[in-house]
mmCIF file of the N, C-alpha and C atoms, coordinates in Angstrom:
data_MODEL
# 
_entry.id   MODEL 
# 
loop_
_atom_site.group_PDB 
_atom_site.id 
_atom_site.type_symbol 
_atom_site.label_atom_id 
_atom_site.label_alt_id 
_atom_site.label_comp_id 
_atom_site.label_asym_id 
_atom_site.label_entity_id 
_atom_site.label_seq_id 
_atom_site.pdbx_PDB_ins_code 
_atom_site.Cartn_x 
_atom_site.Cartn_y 
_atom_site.Cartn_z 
_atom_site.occupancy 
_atom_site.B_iso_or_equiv 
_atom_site.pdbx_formal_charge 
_atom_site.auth_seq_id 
_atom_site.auth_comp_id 
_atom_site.auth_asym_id 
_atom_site.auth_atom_id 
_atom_site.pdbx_PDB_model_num 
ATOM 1   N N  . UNK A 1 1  ? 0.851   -1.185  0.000   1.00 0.00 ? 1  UNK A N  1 
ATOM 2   C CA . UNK A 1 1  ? 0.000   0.000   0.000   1.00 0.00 ? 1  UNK A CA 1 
ATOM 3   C C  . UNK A 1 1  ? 0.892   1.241   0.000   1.00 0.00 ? 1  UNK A C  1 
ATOM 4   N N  . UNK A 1 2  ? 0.346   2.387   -0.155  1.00 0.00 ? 2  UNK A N  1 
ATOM 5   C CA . UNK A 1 2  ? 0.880   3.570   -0.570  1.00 0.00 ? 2  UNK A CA 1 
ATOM 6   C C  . UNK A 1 2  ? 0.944   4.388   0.457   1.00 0.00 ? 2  UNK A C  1 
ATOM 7   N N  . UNK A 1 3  ? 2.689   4.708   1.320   1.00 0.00 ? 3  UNK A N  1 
ATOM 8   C CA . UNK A 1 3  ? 2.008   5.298   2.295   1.00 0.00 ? 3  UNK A CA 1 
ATOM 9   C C  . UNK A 1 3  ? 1.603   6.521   2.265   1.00 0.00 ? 3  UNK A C  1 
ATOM 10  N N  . UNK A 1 4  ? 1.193   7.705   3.229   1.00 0.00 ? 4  UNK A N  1 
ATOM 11  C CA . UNK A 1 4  ? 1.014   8.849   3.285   1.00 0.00 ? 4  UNK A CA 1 
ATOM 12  C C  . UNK A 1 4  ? 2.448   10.070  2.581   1.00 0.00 ? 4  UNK A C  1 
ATOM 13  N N  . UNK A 1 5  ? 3.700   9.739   2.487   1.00 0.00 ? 5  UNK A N  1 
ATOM 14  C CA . UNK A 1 5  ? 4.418   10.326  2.061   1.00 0.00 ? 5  UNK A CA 1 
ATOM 15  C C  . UNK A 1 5  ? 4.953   10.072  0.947   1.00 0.00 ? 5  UNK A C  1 
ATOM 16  N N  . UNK A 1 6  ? 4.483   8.799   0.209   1.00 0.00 ? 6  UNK A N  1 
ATOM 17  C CA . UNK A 1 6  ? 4.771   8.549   -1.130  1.00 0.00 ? 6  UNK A CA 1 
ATOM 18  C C  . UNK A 1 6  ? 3.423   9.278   -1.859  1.00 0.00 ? 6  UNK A C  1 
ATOM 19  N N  . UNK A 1 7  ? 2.443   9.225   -1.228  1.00 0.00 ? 7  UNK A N  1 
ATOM 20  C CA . UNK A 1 7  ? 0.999   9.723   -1.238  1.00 0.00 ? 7  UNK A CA 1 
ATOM 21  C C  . UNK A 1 7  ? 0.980   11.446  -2.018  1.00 0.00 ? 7  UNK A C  1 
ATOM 22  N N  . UNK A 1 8  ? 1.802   11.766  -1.079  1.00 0.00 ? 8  UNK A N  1 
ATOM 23  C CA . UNK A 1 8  ? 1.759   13.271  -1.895  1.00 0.00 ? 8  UNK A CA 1 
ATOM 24  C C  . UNK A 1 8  ? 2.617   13.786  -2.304  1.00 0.00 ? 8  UNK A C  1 
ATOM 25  N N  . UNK A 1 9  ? 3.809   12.808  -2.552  1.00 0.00 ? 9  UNK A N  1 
ATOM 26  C CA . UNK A 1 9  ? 4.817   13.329  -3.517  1.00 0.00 ? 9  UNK A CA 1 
ATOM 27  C C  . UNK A 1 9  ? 4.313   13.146  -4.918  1.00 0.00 ? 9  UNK A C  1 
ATOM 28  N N  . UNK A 1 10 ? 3.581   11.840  -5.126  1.00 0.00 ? 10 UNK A N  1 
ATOM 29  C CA . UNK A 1 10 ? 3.184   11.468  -6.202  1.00 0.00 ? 10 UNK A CA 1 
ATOM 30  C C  . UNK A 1 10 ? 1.867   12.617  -6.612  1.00 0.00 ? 10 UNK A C  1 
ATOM 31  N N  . UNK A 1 11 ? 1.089   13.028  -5.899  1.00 0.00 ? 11 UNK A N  1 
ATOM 32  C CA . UNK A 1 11 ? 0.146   13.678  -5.722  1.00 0.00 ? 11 UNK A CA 1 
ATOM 33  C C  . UNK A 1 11 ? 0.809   15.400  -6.711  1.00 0.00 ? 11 UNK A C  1 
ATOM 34  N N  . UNK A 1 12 ? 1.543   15.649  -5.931  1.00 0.00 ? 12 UNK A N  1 
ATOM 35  C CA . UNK A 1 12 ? 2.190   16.616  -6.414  1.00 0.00 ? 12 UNK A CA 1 
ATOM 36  C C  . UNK A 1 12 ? 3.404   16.615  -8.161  1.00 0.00 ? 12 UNK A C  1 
ATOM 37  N N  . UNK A 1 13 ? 3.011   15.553  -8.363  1.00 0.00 ? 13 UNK A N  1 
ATOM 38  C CA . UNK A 1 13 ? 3.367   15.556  -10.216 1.00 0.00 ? 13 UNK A CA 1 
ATOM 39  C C  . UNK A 1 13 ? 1.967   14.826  -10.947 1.00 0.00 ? 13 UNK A C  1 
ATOM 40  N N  . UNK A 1 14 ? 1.302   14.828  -10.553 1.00 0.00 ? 14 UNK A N  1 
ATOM 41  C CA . UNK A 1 14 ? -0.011  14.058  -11.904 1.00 0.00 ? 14 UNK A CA 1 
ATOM 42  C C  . UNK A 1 14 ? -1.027  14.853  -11.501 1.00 0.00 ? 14 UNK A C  1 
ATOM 43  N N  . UNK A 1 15 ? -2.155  15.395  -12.542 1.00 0.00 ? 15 UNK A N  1 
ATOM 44  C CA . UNK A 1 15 ? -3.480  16.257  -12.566 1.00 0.00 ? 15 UNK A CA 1 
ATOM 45  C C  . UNK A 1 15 ? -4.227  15.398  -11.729 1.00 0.00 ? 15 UNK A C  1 
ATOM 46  N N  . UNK A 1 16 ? -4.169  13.928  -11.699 1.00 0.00 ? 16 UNK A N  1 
ATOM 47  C CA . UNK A 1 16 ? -4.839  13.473  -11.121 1.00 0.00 ? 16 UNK A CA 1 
ATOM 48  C C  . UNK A 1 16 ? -4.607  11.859  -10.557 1.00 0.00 ? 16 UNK A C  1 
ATOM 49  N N  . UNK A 1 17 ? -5.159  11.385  -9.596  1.00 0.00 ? 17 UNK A N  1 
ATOM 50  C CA . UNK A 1 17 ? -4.473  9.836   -9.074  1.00 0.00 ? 17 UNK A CA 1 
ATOM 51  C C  . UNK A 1 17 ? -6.038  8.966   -8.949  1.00 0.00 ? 17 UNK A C  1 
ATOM 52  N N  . UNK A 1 18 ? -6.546  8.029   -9.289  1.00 0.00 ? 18 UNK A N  1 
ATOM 53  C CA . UNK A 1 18 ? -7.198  7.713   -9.117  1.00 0.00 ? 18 UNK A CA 1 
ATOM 54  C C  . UNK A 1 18 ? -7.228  5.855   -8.572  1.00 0.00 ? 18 UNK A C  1 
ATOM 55  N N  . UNK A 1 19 ? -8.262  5.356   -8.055  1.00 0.00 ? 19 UNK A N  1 
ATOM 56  C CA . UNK A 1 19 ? -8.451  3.826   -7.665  1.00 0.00 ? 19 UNK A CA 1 
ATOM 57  C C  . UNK A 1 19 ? -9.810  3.349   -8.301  1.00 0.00 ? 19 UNK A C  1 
ATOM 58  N N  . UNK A 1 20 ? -9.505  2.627   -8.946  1.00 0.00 ? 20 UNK A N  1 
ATOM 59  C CA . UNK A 1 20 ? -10.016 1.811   -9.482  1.00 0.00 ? 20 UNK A CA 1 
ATOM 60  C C  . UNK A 1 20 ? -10.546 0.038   -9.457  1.00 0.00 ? 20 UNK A C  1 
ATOM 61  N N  . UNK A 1 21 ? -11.251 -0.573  -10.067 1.00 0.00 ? 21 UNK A N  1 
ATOM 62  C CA . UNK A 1 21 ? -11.436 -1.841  -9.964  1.00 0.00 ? 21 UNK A CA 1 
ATOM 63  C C  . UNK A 1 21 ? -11.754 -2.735  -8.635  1.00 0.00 ? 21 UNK A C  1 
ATOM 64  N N  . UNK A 1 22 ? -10.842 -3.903  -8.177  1.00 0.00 ? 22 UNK A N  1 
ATOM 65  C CA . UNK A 1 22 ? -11.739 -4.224  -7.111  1.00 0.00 ? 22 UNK A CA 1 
ATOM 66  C C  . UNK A 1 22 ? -11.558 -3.460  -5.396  1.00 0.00 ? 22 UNK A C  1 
ATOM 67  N N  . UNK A 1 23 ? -10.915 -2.779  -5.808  1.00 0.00 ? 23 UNK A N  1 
ATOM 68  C CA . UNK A 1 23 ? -10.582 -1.933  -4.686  1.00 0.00 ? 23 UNK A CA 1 
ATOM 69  C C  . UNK A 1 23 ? -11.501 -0.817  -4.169  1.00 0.00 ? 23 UNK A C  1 
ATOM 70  N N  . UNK A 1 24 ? -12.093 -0.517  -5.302  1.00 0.00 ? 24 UNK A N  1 
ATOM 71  C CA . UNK A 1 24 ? -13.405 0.325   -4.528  1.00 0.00 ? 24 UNK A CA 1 
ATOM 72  C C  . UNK A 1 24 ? -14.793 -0.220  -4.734  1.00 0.00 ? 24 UNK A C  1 
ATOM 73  N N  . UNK A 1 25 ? -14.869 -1.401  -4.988  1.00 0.00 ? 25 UNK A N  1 
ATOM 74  C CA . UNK A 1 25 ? -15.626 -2.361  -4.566  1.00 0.00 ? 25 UNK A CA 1 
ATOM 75  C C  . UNK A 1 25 ? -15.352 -3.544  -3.648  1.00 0.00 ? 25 UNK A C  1 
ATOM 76  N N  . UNK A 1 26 ? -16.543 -4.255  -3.311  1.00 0.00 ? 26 UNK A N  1 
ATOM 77  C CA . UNK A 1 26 ? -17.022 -5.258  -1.762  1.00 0.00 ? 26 UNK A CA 1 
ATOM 78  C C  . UNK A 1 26 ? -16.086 -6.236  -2.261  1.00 0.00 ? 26 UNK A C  1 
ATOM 79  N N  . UNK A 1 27 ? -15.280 -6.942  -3.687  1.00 0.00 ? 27 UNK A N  1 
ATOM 80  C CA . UNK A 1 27 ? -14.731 -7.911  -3.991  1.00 0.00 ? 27 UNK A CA 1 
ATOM 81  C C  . UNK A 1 27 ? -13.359 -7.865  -3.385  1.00 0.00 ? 27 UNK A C  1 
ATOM 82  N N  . UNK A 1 28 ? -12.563 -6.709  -2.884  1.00 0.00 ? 28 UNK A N  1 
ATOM 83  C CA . UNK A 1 28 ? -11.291 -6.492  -3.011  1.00 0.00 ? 28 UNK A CA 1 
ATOM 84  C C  . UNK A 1 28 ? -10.564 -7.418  -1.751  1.00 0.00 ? 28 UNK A C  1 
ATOM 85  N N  . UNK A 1 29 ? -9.656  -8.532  -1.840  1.00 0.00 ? 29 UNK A N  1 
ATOM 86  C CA . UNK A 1 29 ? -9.304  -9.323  -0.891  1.00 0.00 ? 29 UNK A CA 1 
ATOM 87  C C  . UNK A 1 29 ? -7.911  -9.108  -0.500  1.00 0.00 ? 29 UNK A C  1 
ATOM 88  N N  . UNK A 1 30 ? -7.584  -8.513  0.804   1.00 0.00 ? 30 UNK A N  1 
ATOM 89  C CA . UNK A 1 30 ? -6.219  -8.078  0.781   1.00 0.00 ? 30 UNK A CA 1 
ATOM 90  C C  . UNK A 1 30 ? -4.914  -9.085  1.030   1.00 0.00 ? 30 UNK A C  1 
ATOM 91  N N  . UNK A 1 31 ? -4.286  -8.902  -0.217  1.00 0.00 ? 31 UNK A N  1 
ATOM 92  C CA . UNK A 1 31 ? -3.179  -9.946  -0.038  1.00 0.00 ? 31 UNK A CA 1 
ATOM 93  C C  . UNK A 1 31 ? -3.147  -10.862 -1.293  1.00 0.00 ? 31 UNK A C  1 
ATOM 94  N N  . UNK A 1 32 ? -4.623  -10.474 -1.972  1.00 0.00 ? 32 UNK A N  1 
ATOM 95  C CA . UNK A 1 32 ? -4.837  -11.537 -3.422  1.00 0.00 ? 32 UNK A CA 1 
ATOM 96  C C  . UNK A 1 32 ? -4.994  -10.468 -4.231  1.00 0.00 ? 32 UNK A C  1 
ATOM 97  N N  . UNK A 1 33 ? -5.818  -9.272  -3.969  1.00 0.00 ? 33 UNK A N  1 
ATOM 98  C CA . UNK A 1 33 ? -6.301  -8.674  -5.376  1.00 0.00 ? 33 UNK A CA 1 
ATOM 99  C C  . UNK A 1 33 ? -5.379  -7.737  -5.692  1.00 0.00 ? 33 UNK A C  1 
ATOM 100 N N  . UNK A 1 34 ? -5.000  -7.073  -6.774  1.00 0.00 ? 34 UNK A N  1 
ATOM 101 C CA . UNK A 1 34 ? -4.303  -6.166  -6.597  1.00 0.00 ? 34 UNK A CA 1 
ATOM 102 C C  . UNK A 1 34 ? -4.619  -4.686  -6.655  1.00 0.00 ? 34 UNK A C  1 
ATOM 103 N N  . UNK A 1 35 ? -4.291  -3.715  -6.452  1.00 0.00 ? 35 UNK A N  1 
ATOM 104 C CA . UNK A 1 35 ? -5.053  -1.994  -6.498  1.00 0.00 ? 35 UNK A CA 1 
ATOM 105 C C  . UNK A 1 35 ? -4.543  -1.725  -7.814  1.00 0.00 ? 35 UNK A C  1 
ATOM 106 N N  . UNK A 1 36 ? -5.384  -1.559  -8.500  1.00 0.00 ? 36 UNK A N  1 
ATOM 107 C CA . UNK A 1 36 ? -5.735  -0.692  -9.302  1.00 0.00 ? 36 UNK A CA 1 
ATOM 108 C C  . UNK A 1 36 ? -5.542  0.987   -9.666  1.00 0.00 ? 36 UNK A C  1 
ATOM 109 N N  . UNK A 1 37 ? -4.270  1.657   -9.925  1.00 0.00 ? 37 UNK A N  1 
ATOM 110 C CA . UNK A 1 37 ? -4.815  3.143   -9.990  1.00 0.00 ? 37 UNK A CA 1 
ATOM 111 C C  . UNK A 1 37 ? -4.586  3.476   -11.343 1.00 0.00 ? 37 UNK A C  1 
ATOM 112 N N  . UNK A 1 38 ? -5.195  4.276   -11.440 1.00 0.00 ? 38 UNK A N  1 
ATOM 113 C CA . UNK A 1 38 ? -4.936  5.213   -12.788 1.00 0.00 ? 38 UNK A CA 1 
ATOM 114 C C  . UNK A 1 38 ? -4.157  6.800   -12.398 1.00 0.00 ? 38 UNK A C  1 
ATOM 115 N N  . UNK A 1 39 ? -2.933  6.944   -13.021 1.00 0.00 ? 39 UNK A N  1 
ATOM 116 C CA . UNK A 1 39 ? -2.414  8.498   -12.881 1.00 0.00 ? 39 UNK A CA 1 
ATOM 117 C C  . UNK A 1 39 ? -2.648  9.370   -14.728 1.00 0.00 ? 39 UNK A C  1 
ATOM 118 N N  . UNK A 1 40 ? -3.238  10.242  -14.336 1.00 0.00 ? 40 UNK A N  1 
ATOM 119 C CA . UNK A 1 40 ? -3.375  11.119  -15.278 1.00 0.00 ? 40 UNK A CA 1 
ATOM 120 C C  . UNK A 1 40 ? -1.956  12.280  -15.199 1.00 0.00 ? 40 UNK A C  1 
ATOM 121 N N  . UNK A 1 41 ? -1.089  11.953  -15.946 1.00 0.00 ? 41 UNK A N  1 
ATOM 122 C CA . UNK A 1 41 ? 0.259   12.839  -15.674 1.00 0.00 ? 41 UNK A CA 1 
ATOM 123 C C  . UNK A 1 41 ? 0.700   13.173  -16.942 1.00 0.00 ? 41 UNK A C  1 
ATOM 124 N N  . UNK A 1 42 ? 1.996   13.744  -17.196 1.00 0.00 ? 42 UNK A N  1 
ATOM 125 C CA . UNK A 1 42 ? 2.283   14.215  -18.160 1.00 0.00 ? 42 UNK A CA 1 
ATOM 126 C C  . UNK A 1 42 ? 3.293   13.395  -18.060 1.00 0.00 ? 42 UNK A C  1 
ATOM 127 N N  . UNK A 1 43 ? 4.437   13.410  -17.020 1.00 0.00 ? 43 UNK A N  1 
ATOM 128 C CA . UNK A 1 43 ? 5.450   12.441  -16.622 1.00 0.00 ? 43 UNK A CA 1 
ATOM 129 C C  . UNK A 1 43 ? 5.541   10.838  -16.625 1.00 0.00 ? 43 UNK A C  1 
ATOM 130 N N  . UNK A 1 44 ? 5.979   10.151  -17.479 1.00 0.00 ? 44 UNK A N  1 
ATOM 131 C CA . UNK A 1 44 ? 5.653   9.004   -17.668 1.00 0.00 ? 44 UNK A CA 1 
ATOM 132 C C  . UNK A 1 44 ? 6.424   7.809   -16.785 1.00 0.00 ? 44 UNK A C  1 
ATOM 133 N N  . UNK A 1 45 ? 7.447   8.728   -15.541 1.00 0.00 ? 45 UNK A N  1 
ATOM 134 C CA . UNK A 1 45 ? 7.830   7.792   -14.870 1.00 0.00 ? 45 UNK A CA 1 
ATOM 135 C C  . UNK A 1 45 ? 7.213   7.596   -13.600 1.00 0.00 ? 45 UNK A C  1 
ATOM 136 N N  . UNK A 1 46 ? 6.105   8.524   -13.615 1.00 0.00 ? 46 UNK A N  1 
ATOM 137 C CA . UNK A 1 46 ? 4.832   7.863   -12.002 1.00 0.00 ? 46 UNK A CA 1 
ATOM 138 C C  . UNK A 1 46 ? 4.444   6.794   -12.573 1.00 0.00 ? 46 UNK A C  1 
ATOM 139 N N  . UNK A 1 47 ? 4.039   6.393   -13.902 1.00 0.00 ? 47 UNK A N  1 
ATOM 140 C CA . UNK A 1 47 ? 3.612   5.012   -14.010 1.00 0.00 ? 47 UNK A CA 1 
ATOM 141 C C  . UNK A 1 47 ? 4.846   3.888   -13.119 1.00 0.00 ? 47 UNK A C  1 
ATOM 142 N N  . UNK A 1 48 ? 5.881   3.925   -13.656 1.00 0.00 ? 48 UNK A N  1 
ATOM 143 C CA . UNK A 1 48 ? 7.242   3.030   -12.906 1.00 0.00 ? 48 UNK A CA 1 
ATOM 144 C C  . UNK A 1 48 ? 6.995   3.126   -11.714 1.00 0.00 ? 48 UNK A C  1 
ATOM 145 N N  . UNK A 1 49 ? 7.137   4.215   -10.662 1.00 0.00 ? 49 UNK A N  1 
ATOM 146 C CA . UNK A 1 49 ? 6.953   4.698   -9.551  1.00 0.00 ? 49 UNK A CA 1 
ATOM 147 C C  . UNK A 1 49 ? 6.044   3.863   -8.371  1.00 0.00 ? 49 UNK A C  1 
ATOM 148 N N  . UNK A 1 50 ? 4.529   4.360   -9.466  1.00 0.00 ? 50 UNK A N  1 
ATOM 149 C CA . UNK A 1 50 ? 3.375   3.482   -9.088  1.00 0.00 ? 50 UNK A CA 1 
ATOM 150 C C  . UNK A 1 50 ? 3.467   2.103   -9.144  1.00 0.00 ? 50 UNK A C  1 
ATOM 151 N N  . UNK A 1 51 ? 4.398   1.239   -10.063 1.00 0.00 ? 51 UNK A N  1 
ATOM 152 C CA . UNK A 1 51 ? 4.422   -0.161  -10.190 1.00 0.00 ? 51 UNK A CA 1 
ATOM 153 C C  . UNK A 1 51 ? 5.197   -0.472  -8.868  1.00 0.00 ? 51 UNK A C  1 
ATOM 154 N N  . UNK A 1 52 ? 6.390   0.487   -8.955  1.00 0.00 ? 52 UNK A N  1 
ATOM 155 C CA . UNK A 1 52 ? 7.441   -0.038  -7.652  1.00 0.00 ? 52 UNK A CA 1 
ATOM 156 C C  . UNK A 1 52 ? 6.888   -0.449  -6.445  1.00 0.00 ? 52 UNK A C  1 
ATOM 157 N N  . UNK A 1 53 ? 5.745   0.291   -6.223  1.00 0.00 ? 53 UNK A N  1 
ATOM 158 C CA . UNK A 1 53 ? 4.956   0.766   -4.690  1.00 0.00 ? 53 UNK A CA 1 
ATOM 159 C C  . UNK A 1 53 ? 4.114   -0.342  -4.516  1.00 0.00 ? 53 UNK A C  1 
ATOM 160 N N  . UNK A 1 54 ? 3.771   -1.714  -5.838  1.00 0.00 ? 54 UNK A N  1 
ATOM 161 C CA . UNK A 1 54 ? 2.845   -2.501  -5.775  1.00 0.00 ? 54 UNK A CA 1 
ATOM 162 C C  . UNK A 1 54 ? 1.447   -2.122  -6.136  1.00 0.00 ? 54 UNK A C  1 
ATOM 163 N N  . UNK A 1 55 ? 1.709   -1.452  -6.923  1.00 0.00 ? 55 UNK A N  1 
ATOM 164 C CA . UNK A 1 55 ? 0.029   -1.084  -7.175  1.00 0.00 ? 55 UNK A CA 1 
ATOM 165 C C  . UNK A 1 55 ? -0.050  -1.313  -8.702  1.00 0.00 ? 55 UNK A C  1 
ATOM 166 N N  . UNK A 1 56 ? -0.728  -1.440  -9.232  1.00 0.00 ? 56 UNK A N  1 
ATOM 167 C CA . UNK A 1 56 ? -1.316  -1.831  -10.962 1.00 0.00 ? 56 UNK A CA 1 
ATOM 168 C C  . UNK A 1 56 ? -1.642  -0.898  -11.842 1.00 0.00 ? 56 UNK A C  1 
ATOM 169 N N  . UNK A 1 57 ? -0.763  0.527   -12.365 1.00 0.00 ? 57 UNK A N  1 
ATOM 170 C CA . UNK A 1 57 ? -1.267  1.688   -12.693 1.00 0.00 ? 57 UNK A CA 1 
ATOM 171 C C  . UNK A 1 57 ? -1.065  1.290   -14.341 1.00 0.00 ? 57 UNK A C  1 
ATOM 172 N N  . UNK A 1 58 ? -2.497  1.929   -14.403 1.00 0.00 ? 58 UNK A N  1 
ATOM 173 C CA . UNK A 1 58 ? -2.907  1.944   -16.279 1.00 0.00 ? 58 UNK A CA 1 
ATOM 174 C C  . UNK A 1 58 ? -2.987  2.996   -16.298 1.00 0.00 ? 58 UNK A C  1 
ATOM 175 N N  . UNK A 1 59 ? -2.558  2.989   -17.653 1.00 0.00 ? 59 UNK A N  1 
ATOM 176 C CA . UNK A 1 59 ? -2.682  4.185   -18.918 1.00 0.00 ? 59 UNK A CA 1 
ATOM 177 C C  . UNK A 1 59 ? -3.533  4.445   -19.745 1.00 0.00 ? 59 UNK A C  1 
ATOM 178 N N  . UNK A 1 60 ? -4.546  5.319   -19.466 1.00 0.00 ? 60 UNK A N  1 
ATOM 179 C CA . UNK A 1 60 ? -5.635  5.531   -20.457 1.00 0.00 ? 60 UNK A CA 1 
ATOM 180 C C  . UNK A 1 60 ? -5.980  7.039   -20.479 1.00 0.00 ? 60 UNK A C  1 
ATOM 181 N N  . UNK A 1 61 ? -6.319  7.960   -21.570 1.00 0.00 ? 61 UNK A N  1 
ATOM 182 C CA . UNK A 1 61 ? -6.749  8.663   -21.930 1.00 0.00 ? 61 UNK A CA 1 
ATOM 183 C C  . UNK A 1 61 ? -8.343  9.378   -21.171 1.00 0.00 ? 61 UNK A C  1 
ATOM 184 N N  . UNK A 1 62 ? -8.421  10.792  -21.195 1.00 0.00 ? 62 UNK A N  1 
ATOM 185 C CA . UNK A 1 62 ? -9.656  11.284  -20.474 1.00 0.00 ? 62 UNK A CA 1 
ATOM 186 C C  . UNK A 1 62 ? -10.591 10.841  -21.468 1.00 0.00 ? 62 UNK A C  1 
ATOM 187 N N  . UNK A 1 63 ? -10.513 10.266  -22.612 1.00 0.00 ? 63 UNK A N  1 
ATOM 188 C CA . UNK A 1 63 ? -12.404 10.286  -22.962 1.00 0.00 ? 63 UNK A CA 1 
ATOM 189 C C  . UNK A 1 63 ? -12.590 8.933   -22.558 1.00 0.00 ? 63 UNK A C  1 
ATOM 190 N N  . UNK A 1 64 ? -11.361 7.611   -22.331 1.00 0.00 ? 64 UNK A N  1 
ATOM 191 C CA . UNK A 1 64 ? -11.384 6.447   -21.841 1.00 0.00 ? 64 UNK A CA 1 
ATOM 192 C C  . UNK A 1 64 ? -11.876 6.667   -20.260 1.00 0.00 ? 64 UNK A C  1 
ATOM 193 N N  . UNK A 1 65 ? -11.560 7.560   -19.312 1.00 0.00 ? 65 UNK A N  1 
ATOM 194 C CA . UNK A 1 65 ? -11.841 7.567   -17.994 1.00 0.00 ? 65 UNK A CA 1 
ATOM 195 C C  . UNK A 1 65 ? -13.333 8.260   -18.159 1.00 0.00 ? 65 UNK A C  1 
ATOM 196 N N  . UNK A 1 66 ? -13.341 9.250   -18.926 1.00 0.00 ? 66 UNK A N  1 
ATOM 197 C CA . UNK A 1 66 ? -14.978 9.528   -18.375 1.00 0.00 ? 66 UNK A CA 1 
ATOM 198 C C  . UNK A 1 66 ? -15.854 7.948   -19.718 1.00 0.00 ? 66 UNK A C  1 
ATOM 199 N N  . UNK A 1 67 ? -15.768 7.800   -20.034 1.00 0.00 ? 67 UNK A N  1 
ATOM 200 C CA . UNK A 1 67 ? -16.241 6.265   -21.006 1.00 0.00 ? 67 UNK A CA 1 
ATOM 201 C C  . UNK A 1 67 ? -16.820 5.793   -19.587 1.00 0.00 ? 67 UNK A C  1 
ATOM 202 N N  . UNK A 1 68 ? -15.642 5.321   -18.940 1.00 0.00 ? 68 UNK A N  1 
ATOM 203 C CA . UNK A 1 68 ? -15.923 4.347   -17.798 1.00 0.00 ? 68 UNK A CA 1 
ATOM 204 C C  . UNK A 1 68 ? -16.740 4.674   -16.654 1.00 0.00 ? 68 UNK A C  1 
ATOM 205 N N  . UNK A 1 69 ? -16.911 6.275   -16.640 1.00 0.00 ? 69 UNK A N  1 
ATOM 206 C CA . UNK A 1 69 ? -17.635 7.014   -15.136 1.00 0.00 ? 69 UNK A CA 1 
ATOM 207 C C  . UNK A 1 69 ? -18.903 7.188   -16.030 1.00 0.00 ? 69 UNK A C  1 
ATOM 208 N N  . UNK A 1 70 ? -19.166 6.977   -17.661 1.00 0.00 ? 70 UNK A N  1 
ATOM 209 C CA . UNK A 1 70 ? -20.547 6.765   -17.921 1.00 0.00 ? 70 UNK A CA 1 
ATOM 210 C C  . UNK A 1 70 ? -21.238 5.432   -17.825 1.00 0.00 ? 70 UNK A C  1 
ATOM 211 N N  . UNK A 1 71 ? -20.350 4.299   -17.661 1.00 0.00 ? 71 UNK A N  1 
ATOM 212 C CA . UNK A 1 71 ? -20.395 3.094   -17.514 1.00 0.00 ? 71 UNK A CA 1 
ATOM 213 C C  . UNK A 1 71 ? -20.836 2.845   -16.035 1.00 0.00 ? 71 UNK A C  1 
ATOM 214 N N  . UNK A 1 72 ? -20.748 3.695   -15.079 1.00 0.00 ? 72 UNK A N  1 
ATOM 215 C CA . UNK A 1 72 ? -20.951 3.498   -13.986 1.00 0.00 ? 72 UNK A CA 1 
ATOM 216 C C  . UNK A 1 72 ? -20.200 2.838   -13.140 1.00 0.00 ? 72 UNK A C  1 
ATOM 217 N N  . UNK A 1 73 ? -18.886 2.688   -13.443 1.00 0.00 ? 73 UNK A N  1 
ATOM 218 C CA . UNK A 1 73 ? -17.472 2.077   -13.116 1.00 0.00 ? 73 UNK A CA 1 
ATOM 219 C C  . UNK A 1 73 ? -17.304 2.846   -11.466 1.00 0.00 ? 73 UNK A C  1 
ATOM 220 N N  . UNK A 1 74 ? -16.810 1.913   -11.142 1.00 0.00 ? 74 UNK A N  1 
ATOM 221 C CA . UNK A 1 74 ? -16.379 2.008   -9.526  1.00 0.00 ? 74 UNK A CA 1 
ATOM 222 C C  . UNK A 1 74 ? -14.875 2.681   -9.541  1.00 0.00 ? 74 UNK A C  1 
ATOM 223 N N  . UNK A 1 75 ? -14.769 4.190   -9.333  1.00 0.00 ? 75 UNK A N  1 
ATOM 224 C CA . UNK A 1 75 ? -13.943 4.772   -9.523  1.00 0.00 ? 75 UNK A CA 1 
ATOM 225 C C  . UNK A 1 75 ? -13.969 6.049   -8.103  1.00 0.00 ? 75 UNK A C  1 
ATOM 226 N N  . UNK A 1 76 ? -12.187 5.767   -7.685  1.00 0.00 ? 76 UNK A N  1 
ATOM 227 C CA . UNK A 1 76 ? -12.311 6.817   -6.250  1.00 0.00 ? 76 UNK A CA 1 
ATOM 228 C C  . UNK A 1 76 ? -11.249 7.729   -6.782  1.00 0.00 ? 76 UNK A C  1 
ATOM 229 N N  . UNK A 1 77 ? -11.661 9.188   -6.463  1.00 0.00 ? 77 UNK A N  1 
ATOM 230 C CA . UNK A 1 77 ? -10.280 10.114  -6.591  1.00 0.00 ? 77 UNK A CA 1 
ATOM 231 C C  . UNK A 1 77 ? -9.586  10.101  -5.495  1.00 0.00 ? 77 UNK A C  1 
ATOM 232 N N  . UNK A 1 78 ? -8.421  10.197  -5.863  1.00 0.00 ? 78 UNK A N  1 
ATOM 233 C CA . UNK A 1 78 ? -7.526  10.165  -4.526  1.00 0.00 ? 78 UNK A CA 1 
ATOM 234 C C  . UNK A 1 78 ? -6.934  12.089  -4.755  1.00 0.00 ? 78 UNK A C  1 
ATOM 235 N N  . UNK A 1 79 ? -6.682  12.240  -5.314  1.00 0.00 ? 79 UNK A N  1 
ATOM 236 C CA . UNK A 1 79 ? -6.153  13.607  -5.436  1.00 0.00 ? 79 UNK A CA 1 
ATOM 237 C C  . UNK A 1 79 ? -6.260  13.837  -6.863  1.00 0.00 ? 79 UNK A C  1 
ATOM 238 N N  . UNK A 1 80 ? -6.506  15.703  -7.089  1.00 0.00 ? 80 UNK A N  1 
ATOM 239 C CA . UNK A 1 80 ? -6.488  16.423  -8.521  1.00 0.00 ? 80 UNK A CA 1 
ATOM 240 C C  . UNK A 1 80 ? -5.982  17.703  -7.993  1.00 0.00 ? 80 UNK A C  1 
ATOM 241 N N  . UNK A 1 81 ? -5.379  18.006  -9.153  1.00 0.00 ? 81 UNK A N  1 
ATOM 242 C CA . UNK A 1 81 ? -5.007  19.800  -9.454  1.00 0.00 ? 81 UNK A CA 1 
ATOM 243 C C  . UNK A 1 81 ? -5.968  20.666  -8.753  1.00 0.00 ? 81 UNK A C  1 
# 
């Protein structure tokens, strides 16, 4: 998990950090599933960053993220601009 000081360093280079998949849903089993985030950045080494930390960060585009928040997708912000 991500602690509080990796939390807002990362916070402080991407427009936005988000959680996704079974993590902000009732399925998420800790120790089996993995977290899910999405970083909206310009910098392409928070993706690396985010992998290091154990977390599962994808790359997708804003008309792909709002696609999915019309889908009704289980999506948490963690921090934005």
């Amino acid at each position: 998990m991500i602690s509080e000081h990796q939390f807002k360093e990362i916070c402080g280079r991407v427009r936005a950090l988000l959680y996704f998949g079974s993590y902000t849903r009732e399925d998420y089993v800790e120790g089996v599933s993995d977290i899910n985030v999405i970083a909206i950045a310009d910098d392409k080494s928070v993706l690396m960053e985010l992998a290091s930390m154990d977390l599962s960060p994808v790359v997708m585009n804003e008309e792909t993220l709002h696609m999915l928040c019309r889908e009704g997708r289980s999506i948490m912000l963690l921090c934005s601009e």
